[in-house]
C-alpha positions in Angstrom: 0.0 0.0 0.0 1.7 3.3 -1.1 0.6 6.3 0.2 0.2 9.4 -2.0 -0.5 12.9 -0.7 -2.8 15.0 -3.4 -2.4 18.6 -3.3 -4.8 21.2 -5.3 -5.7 25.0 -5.8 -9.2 25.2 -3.6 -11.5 25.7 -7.2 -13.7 23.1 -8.1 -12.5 22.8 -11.8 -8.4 21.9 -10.4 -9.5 20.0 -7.6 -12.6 17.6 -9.4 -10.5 15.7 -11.6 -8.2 14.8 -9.1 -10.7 13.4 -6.4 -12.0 11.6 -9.3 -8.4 9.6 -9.8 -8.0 10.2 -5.5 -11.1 8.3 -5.2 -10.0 5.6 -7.6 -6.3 5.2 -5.7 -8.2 4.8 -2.0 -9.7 1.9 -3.2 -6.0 0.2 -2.6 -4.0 2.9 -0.8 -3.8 5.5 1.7 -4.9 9.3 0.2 -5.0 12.4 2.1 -5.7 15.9 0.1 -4.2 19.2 0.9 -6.4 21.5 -0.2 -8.4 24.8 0.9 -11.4 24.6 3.9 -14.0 25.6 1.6 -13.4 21.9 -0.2 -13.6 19.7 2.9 -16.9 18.5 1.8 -15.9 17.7 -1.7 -13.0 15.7 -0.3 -15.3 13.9 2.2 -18.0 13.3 0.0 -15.0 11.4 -2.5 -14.1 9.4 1.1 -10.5 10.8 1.4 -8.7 12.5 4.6 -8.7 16.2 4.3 -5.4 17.9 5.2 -6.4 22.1 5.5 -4.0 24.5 3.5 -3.5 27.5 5.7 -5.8 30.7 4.4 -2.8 32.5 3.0 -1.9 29.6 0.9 -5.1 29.9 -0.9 -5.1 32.8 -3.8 -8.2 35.1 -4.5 -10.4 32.1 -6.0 -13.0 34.9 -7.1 -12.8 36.2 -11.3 -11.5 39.9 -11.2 -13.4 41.8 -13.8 -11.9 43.3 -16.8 -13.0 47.1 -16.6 -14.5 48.7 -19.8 -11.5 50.4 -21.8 -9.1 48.0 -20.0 -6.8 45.6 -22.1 -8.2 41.9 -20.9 -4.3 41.0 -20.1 -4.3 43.3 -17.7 -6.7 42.0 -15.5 -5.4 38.5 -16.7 -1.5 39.1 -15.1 -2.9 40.3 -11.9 -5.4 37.1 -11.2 -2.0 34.5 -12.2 -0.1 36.8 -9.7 -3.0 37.0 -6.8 -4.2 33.7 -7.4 -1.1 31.1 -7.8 2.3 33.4 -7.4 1.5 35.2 -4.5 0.2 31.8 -2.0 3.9 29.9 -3.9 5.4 30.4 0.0 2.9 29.6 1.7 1.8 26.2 0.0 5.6 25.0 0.0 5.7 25.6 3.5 2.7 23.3 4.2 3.8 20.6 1.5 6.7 20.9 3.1 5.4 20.4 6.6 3.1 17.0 5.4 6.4 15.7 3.7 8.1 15.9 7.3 5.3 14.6 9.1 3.4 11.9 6.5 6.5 10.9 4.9 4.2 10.1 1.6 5.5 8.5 -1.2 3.9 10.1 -4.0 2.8 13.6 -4.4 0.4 14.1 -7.1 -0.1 18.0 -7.6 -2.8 19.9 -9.6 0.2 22.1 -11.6 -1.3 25.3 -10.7 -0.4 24.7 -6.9 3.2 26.2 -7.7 4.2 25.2 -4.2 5.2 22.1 -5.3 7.9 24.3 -7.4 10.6 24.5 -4.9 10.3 21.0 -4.0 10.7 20.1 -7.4 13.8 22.5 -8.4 15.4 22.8 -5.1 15.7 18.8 -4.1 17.5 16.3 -5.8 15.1 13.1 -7.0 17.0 10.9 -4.8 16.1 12.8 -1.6 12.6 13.6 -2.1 9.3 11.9 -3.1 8.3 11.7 -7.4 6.0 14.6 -7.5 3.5 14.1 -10.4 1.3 17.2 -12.2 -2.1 16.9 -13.4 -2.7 19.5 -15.9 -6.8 20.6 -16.2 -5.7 23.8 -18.4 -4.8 24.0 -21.9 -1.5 23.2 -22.5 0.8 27.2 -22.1 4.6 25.8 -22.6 6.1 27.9 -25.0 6.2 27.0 -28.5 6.6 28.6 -31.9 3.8 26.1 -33.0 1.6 27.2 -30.8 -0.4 30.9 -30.4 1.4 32.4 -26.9 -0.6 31.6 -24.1 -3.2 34.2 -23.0 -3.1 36.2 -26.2 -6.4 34.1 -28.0 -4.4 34.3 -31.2 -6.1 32.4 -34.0 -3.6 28.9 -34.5 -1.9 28.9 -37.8 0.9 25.9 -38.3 2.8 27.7 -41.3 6.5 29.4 -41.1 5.0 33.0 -40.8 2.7 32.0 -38.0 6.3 30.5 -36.2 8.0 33.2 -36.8 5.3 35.5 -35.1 4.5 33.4 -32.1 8.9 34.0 -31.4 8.5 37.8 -31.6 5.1 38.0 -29.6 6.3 35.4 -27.3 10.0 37.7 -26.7 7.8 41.1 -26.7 4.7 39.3 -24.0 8.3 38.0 -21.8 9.9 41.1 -21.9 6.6 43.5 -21.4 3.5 42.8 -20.7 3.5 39.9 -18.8 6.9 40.8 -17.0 5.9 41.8 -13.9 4.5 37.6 -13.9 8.2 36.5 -14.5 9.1 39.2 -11.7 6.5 37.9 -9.0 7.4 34.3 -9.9 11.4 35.1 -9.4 10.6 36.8 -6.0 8.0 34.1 -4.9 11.2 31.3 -5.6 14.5 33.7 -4.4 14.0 32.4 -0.8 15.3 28.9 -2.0 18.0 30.5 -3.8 17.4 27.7 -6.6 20.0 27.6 -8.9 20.3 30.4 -11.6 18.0 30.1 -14.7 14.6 31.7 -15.7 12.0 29.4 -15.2 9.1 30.8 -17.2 5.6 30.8 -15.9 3.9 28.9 -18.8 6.6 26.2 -18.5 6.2 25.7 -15.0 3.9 22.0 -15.6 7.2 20.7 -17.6 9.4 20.8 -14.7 7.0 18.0 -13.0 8.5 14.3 -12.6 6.2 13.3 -14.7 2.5 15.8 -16.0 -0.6 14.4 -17.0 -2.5 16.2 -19.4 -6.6 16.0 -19.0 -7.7 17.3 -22.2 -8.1 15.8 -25.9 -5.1 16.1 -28.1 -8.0 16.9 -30.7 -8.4 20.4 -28.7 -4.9 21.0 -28.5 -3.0 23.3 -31.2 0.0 20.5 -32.7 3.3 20.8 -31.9 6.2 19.3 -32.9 7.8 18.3 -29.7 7.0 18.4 -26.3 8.9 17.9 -23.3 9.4 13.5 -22.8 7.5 14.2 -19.5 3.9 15.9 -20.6 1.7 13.6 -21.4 -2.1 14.0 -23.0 -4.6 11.2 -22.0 -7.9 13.1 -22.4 -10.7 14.2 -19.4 -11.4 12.0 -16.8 -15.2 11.7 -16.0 -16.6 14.7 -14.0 -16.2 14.5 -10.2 -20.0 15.1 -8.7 -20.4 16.2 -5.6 -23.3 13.7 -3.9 -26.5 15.3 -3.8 -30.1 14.4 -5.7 -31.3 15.3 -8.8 -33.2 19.0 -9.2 -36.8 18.6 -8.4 -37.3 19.6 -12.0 -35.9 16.7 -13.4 -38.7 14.3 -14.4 -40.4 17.4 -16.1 -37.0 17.8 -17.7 -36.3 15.4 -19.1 -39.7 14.8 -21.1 -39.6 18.6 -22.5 -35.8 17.0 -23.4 -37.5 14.7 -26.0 -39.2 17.1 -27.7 -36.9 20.2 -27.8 -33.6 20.7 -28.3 -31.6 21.3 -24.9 -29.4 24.1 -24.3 -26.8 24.4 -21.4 -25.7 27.4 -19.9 -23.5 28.2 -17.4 -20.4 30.8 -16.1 -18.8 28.3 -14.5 -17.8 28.0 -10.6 -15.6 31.1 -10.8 -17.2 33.8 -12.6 -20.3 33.4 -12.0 -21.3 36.4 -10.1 -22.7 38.4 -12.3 -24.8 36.2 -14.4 -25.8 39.3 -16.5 -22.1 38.7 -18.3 -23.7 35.6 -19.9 -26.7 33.5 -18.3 -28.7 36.9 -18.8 -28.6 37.6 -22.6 -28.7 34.3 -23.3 -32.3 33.5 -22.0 -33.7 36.5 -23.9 -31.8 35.5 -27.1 -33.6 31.7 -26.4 -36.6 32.7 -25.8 -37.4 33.3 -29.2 -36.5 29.9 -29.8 -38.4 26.2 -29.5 -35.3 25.3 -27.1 -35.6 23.6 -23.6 -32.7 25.5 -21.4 -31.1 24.5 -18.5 -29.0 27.2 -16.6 -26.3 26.0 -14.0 -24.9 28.6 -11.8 -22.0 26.5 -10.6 -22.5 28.1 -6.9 -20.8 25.4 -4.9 -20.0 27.3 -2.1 -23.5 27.3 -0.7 -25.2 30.0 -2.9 -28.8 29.2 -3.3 -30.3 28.2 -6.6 -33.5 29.5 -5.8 -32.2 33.0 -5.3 -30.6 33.0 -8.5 -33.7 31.7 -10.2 -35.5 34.5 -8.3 -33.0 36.6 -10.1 -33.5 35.7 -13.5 -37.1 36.0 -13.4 -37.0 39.4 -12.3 -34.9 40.5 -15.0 -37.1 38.6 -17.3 -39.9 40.5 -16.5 -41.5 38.3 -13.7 -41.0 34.8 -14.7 -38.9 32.2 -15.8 -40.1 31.2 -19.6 -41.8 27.2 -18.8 -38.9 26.0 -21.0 -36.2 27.2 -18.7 -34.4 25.5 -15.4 -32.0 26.4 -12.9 -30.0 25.0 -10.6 -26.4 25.6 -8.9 -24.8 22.0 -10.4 -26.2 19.1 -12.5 -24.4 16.1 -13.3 -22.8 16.1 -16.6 -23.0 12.3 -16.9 -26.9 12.8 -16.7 -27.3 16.1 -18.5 -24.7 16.1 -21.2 -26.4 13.0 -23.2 -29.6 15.1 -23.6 -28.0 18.5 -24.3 -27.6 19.9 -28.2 -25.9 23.2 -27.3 -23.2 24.0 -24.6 -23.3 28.1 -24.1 -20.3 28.5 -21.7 -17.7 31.0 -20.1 -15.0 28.7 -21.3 -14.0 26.9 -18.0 -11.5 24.1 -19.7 -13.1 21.3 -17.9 -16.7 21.5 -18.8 -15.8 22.2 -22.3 -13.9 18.8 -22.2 -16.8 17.8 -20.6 -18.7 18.7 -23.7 -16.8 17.4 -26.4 -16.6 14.3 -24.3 -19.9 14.0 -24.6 -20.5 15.0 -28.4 -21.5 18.4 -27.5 -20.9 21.6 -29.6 -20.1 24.9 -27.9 -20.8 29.0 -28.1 -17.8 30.2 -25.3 -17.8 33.6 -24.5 -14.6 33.9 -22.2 -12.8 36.7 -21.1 -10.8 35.7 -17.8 -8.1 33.6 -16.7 -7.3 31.1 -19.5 -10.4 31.5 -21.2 -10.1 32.9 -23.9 -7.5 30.4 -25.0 -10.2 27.7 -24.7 -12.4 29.8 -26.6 -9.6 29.9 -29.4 -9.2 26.0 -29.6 -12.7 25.6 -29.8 -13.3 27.5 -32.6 -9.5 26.2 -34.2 -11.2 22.5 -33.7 -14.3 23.5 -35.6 -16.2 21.8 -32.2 -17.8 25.6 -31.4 -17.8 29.5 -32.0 -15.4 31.6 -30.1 -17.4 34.6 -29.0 -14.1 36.8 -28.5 -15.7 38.7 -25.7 -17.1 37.8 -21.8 -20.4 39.6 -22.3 -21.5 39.2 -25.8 -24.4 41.3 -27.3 -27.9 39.7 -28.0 -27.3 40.1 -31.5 -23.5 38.1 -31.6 -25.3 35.8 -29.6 -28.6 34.9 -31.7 -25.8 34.6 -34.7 -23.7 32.1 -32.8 -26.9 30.3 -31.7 -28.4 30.3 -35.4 -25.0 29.1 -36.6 -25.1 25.9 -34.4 -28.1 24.8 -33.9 -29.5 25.5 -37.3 -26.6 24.1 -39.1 -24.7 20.7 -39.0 -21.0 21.3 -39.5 -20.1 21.6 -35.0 -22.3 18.9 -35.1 -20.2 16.6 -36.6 -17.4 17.7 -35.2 -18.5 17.5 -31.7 -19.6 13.7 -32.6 -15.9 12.8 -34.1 -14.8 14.3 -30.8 -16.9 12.4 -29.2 -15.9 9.3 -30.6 -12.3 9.9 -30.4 -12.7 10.2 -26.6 -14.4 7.0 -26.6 -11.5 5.4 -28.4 -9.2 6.2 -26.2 -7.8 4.0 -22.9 -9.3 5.0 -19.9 -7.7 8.3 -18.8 -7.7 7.0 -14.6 -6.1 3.5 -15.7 -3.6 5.6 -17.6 -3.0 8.4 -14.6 -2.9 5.2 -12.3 -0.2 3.2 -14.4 1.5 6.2 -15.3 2.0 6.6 -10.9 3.5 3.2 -10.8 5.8 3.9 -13.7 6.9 6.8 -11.8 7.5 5.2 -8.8 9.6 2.6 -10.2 8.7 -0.3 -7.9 7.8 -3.7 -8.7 5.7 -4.0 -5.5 3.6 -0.6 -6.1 3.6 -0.5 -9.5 1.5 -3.5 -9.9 -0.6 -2.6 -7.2 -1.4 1.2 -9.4 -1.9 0.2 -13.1 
């Protein structure tokens, strides 16, 4: 029995997948996740021991708005700074302190906790456990195949497109996104690492071994990546244990004789549902649709309120066509939906195409509108370009997919290509025991 300490930024979308896997491993080992407060029920619910992060190890987990007439990057550079640069101290210092105390012998990170970085650059392999990275973001290392990460540049694979990504990649690096290299150089100095610029967007490489959860089919091609990055495709969504909505039986027969659309902002940005949830019901109620509205509230925000909300704005009601709820499983709602409207959140767009779903993303925070880019690149969706589209970009989007076939099909190859693949757990599990390189836990993890 090996035991493997999981450690994870406190949002639903880093943590889910790997309480999925977590979940799988307790079945023959001992688990314990290090994570934020606000996830000890998620953690318990998937029947692992919760380990607390301190409060300063955990980064502001709330969006922060892009004012009007401000460039999105800007807003973009301060969340990666606030929300994974500025806890890097603070989460060593407590990985450190279950490494003295649980002694585990795997550490399997969510590559956003950048705590894990100084164990990772500051201790030889030899003296430390393997430390393995779960990736639920796009894939940001550097590349002159791919678009530079965070710009939402449309994907090209010719020479000129190479030899633009190098300049934009040396201009971003040496101004605009500076100050990220800056806070990330400050946030390491206290380990005095040795000399070398580790760049932000490279950070997942310098894991013993990463595991990428998204389809190679959404990912821009590139000729090499490092020997350790691995893609494997999206695990099934983790669902936290609680019934159905009391809507559901009246659901699900509108379901079989309308087309279902799915909205959501995600679990971040969801606080102003006038961004997106808003303008989407007014552009859908001049269609024969069935819509189902998930405000991904899972910090105890109440449904009903929100519901309340949207009727108000709506003139009094809800249309009868239209639900809403805080979280519905994907595994149940997914099968039956046509059309995904979405703020981008990387994991329920996997989710989607998963599930042979196409997508409208409107995504204008944290890696969003990189998501946004891939699914338009992919042909699986429309790409928005903008957090809080107008009614009429967002009837045209809507025409274009649901009166039309071509993100249709695509959705379904996706779909099927997801299928084809091996089981992304089995894979994460027998890609542990590779890394541990024991013949008595290896078996016992693939």
């Amino acid at each position: 029995m090996a035991r493997v300490l999981v450690v994870a930024t406190p949002m639903l979308g880093h943590l889910g997948p790997l309480l999925t896997i977590g979940r799988r491993l307790a079945a023959d080992h001992e688990v314990a996740v290090l994570t934020g407060t606000t996830m000890r029920p998620l953690v318990a619910q998937a029947g692992l021991r919760f380990l607390p992060l301190p409060p300063a190890a955990v980064g502001s987990v709330r969006d922060r708005p892009v004012r009007r007439g401000q460039p999105r990057w800007v807003a973009a550079r301060q969340e990666i700074i606030d929300r994974f640069i500025g806890p890097l101290g603070v989460q060593a210092e407590a990985l450190h302190a279950e490494l003295t105390v649980g002694g585990p012998d795997l550490v399997l990170a969510d590559t956003a906790y950048l705590g894990a970085l100084p164990l990772l650059l500051g201790t030889p392999r030899h003296a430390r456990p393997p430390v393995v990275g779960l990736s639920v973001t796009p894939l940001s290392q550097v590349s002159s195949d791919a678009s530079p990460f965070g710009t939402g540049l449309r994907h090209r694979g010719d020479p000129l497109a190479r030899q633009r990504n190098r300049q934009v990649n040396w201009l971003l690096h040496r101004g605009p996104l500076r100050p990220v290299q800056v806070a990330l150089r400050e946030a390491l100095a206290p380990w005095r690492l040795p000399a070398g610029g580790l760049n932000y967007f490279d950070a997942a490489s310098r894991f013993d071994a990463t595991f990428q959860l998204g389809l190679p089919e959404l990912e821009y091609p590139r000729r090499r990546l490092p020997d350790t990055v691995r893609c494997l495709g999206p695990v099934p969504a983790f669902t936290p244990e609680r019934g159905l909505p009391d809507w559901w039986s009246r659901f699900t027969t509108l379901a079989g004789q309308h087309p279902v659309v799915h909205v959501t902002q995600g679990t971040v940005d969801n606080d102003d549902l006038d961004r997106l949830v808003l303008p989407t019901l007014r552009v859908l109620a001049r269609r024969e649709v069935v819509t189902v509205v998930s405000t991904g509230a899972v910090d105890g925000r109440s449904p009903v309120a929100a519901a309340a909300q949207l009727a108000r704005r709506l003139g009094g009601t809800l249309p009868p066509r239209v639900f809403v709820t805080d979280f519905v499983p994907y595994d149940r709602l997914l099968p039956l939906t046509r059309l995904m409207i979405t703020n981008g959140g990387w994991g329920g767009v996997q989710q989607a195409a998963r599930h042979g779903v196409p997508l409208i993303v409107a995504g204008s925070t944290e890696e969003k509108p990189e998501v946004a880019a891939r699914v338009a690149w992919s042909g699986l969706g429309v790409d928005l370009r903008t957090g809080t589209p107008s009614a009429a970009r967002l009837a045209r989007a809507v025409g274009r997919v649901l009166d039309g076939d071509r993100t249709l099909r695509v959705a379904t190859a996706l779909r099927d290509a997801a299928a084809a693949r091996p089981d992304p757990v089995e894979a994460v599990l027998a890609g542990l025991g590779d890394v541990l390189g024991s013949p008595q836990l290896a078996p016992e993890l693939s």
